[in-house]
N, C-alpha and C positions, 0 to 999 in steps of 0.2 A: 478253876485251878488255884492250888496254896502259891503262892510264888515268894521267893524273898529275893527283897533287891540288895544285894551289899554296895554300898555307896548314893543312897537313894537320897541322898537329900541336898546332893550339890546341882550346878545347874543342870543340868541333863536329866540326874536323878527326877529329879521333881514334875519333868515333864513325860519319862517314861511311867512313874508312881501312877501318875492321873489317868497314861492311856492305859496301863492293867486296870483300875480301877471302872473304867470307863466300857469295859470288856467284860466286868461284873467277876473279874477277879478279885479272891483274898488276897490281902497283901500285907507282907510283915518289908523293914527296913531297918537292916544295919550298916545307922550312918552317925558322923560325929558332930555332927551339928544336927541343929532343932528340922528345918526344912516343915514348909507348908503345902498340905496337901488337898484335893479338892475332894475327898471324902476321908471314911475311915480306914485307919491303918495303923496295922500292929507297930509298936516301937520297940526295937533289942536292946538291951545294953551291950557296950563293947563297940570295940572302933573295928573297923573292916580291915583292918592290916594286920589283928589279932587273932592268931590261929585257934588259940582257944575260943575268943568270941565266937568266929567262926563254924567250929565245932557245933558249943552248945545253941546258936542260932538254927543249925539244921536240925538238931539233936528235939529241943523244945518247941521249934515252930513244924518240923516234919515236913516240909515243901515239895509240893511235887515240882518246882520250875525254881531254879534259879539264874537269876541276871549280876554279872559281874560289871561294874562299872568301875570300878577302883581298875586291876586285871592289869598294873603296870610296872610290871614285872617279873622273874621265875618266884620268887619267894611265895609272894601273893597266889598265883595261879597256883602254886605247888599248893597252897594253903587251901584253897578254894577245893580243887580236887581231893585232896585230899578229905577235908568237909563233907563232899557232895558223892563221892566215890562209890555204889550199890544203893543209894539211898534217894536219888531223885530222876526221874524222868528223861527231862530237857536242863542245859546250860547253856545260856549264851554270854560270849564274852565280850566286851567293846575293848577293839584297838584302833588303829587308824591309820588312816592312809599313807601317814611319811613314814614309812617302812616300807613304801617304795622307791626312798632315796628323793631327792631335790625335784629335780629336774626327769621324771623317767619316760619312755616313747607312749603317748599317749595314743589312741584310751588306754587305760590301765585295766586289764584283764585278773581275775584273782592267780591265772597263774603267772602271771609277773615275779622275777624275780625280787626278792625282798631287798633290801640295803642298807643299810646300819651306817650314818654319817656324825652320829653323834651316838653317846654313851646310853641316852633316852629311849632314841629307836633301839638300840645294842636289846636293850632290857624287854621293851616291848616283842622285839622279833622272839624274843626267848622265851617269853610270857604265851604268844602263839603256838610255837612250835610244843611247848610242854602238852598245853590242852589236848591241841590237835592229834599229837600223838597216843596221850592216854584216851582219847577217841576210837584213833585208828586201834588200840589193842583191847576196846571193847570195856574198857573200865570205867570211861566217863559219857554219858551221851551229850558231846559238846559240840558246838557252833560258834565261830567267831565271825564278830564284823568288823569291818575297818573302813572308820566315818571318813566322809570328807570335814573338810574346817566348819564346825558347829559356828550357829549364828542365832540371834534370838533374845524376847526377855529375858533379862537375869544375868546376861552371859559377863561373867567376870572378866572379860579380854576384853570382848566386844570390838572388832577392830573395823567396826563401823563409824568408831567414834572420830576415827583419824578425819574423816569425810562432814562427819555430823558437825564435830566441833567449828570447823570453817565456813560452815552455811550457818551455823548459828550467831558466826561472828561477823558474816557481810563482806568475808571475801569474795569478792569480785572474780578472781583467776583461780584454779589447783593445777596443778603442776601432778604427770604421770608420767611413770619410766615407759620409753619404747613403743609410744602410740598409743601406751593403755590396752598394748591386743592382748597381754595374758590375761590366761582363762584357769582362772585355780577352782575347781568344784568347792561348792559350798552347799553346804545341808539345814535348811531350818529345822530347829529343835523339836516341833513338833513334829514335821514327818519323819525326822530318826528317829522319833521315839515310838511311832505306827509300826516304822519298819524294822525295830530289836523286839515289838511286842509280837510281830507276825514270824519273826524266827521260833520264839517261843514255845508254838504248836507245828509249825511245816513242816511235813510229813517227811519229804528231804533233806531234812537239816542238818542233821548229827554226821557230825567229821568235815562239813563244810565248811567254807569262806564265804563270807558277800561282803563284796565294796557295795556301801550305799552312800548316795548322795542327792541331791535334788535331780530334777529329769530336765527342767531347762538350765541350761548355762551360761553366763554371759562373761563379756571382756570386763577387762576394769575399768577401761572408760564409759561401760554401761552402766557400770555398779555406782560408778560416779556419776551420771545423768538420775540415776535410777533413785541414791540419797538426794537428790535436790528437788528431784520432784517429789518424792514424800515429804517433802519438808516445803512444797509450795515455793522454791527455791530455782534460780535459774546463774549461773556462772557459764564462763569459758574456760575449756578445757583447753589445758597446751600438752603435749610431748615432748619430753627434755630427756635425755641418754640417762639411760638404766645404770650405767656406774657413777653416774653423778647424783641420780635422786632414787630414792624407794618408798613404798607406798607397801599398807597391808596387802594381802593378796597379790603383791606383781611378782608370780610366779608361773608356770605353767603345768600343771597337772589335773588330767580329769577321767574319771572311772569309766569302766565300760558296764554298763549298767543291768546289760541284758538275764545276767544269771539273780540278780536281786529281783527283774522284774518278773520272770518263767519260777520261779523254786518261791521266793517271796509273798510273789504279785505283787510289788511294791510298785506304787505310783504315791505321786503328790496330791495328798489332802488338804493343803493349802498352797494357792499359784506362791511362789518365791516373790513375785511382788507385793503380795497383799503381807506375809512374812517379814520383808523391809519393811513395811509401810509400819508392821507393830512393835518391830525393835525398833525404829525411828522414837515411835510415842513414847515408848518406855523408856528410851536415852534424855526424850528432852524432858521427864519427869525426875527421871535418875543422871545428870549429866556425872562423868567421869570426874575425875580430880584429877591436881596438875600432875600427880605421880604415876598417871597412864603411863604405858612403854608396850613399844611390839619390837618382838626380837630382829635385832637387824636395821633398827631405823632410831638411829641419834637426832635428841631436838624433834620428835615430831611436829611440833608447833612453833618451828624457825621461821616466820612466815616474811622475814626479811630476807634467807638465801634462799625462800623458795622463788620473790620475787628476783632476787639477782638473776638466777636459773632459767626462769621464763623471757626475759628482756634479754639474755646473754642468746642464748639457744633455743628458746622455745619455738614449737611451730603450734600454731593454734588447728585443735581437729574440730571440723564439724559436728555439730549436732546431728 
C-alpha cells in the first residue's frame, strides 16, 4: 500500500514510519523537520498544517492510506479531509485519551463520553467529531484512535525523567501522591505505532474509535520500582497526600481495551517492561535539561520539600 504519513517525523511519527515500512509499505511523509527513518521514504515539501501542502501531497504522491498525526484540531482535519475526500482508501487519525476529561469512570470504553477541560481537548474533541462525521456520511473512509500517554525513545516529554533523574542522582527516598495506587494507561511508542499501522487495513475500521494503550498496567508506585530497577537502582518509596505533592502520571485513567483487541487484534509486541527498560538507556544517553517541566508540577527537582514532605508525613510503602 502507498500510504503518507502527515506529521511523520516527530516522535511517534518515526516510529509509525518504520512499522509501515516494516510491513513492506511505500511510504511518503509530510513533516517539518528532517526525522530519521529505518529505510526508504518519500520526502514532501510543505509543513502538514498547510492545506495546500496537503492538497498537492495527495495530489502527487496518489496514496491509497493516509495517517494523520498532526489531527489537532478542526482546521487541520477539515484540511486533511478535505485532501483525502474520493481519493484514498483508509484514514486514520491520532487523538487521545484526555478527551475523556481528568479523571473519568474507568475502564474507558470508546463510547464514553467525551469532555473538553481545557481549550486543547475543546479542539481535539472537534478534530474527532469533523472526521467521524465525514465518515458516517460516506465521504471520508476514516478511523480515529485515541492513545493513551506515549512513552519511549525520543519522547520530547518524557516524563520518565522525573523518576530517572533521582536514581541517577542517589536519592535514597521518592516521594508519591496517595500510595502511588493511580493507574494512568500508558502506551510504548512502538506498540502504538503496530496498532495505527493495523487500523490502516482492518476491515472494520471506517467510522470507528479505538482507545489504545498497552495490555498491562501498573500503579505509580510500580512505575517507580519498575525505573529503579532498569536502572539497577533500589530507593524507598514513601506516600505523601496528593494535594501536597504530584508526580508524572499520578492520575487515574485507563482504556478498556477489548474493541482495539477483537476489530484491531492489537496486543503488545513488546512486554511494557522491556519498553522502560529502553527509554531508561535512551534517557541516560540523552539526559534531559534543567528546562524539563510536566504540566502541573512546580520545582520538579525540589528535592529539599520533597524531603520536608517525607519526614513531615510520609508513610514508607513496601516493596
Amino acid at each position: 500500500m502507498r500510504v503518507l504519513v502527515v506529521g511523520g517525523t516527530a516522535f511517534l511519527g518515526s516510529f509509525v514510519v518504520d512499522e509501515l515500512l516494516r510491513r513492506r509499505h511505500q511510504v511518503a511523509v509530510l513533516g517539518a523537520e528532517a526525522g530519521e527513518f529505518g529505510g526508504p521514504v518519500s520526502r514532501l515539501d510543505g509543513l502538514p498544517s498547510d492545506g495546500r501542502a496537503l492538497r498537492e501531497a495527495v495530489g502527487s504522491w496518489q496514496p491509497e492510506g493516509v495517517i494523520d498525526l498532526v489531527h489537532d484540531g478542526p482546521a487541520q482535519a477539515a484540511s486533511v479531509a478535505r485532501a483525502c475526500a474520493g481519493r484514498v482508501a483508509r484514514s486514520v487519525h491520532i487523538s487521545t485519551g484526555a478527551v475523556y476529561g481528568r479523571s473519568p469512570v474507568c475502564p474507558v470504553g470508546e463510547e464514553t463520553e467525551v469532555r473538553a477541560q481545557a481549550s486543547e481537548e475543546e479542539a481535539q474533541i472537534a478534530a474527532d467529531m469533523l472526521v467521524l462525521g465525514a465518515a458516517g456520511r460516506g465521504e471520508l473512509p476514516a478511523a480515529v484512535i485515541r492513545l493513551a500517554h506515549l512513552y519511549g525513545p525520543r519522547d520530547p516529554r518524557c516524563g520518565e525523567w522525573f523518576f530517572a533523574r533521582r536514581a541517577l542522582e542517589n536519592r535514597a527516598r521518592i516521594a508519591v501522591p496517595d500510595g502511588g495506587l493511580h493507574i494512568c494507561h500508558r502506551g510504548f511508542v512502538q506498540n502504538m505505532a503496530w496498532g495505527i499501522a493495523q487500523a490502516l487495513s482492518a476491515p472494520r475500521a471506517v467510522g470507528q474509535v479505538y482507545n489504545l494503550g498497552e495490555e498491562k498496567l501498573y500503579t505509580l508506585a510500580q512505575l517507580a520500582l519498575g525505573v529503579a530497577r532498569a536502572l539497577d537502582y533500589k530507593w524507598e518509596i514513601y506516600s505523601v497526600p496528593g494535594n501536597l505533592w504530584s508526580t508524572p502520571y499520578a492520575h487515574t485513567s485507563f482504556f478498556d481495551l477489548r474493541k482495539a483487541r477483537s476489530q484491531l487484534r492489537y496486543q503488545d509486541r513488546m512486554i511494557p517492561r522491556d519498553g522502560l527498560e529502553l527509554t531508561l538507556a535512551w534517557l541516560c544517553q540523552n539526559p534531559r535539561g534543567e528546562d524539563w517541566r510536566w504540566p502541573g508540577i512546580e520545582r520538579p527537582f525540589d528535592y529539599q520539600r520533597e524531603d520536608e514532605l517525607i519526614d513531615r508525613c510520609g508513610v514508607r510503602l513496601e516493596a
